[in-house]
N, C-alpha and C positions, 0 to 999 in steps of 0.2 A: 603683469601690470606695466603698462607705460609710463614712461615718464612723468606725461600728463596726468592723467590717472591717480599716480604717488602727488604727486604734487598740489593735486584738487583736496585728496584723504588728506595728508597734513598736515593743510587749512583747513579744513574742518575740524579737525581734534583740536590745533589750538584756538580759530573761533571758540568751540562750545567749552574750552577751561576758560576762557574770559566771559562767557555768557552764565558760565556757571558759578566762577569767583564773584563776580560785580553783583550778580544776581540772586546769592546763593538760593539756586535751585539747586533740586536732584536732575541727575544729568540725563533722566529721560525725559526731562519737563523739556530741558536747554534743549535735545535733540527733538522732539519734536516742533517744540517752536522755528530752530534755526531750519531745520528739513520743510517746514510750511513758508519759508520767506523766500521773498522776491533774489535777495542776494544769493540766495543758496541756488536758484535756477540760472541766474547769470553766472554764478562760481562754475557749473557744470558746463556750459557753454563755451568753448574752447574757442570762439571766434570775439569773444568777450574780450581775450586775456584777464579777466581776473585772477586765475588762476595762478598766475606769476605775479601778484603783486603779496603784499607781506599780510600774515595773519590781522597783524595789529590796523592795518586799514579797510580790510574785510569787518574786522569787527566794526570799528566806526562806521560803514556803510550803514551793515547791519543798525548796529544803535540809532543811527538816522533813520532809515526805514520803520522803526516800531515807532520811534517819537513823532512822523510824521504819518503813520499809517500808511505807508506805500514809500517808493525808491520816489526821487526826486530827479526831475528830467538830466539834472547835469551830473549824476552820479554815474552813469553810463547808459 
């Protein structure tokens, strides 16, 4: 596994324990919500760098994206 790689998994596990504490979901609900969102295809894009940025603003994307139904142009 690459670095990249480690670093995308993660963020993902700690996204979906704030997806699933804030939201108490069961954590296949949180996974396949978070795995169907816009942020989670830029989180895998390595030209994004999202990947290097912190869980906790990944989730806030994410929370933007469901409350607006789509990622917002200035979000990346």
């Amino acid at each position: 596994m690459s670095d990249r790689e480690f670093l995308v998994e993660a963020n993902v596990q700690d996204v979906l324990k704030y997806i699933i504490t804030e939201n108490k979901l069961p954590i296949m609900d949180a996974m396949r919500q978070f795995y169907a969102s816009e942020v989670f295809k830029k989180l895998q894009d390595y030209e994004t760098g999202l990947y290097l940025e912190s869980p906790g603003y990944i989730y806030e994307m994410y929370r933007n994206e469901v409350m607006n139904n789509g990622l917002v142009q200035d979000e990346i």
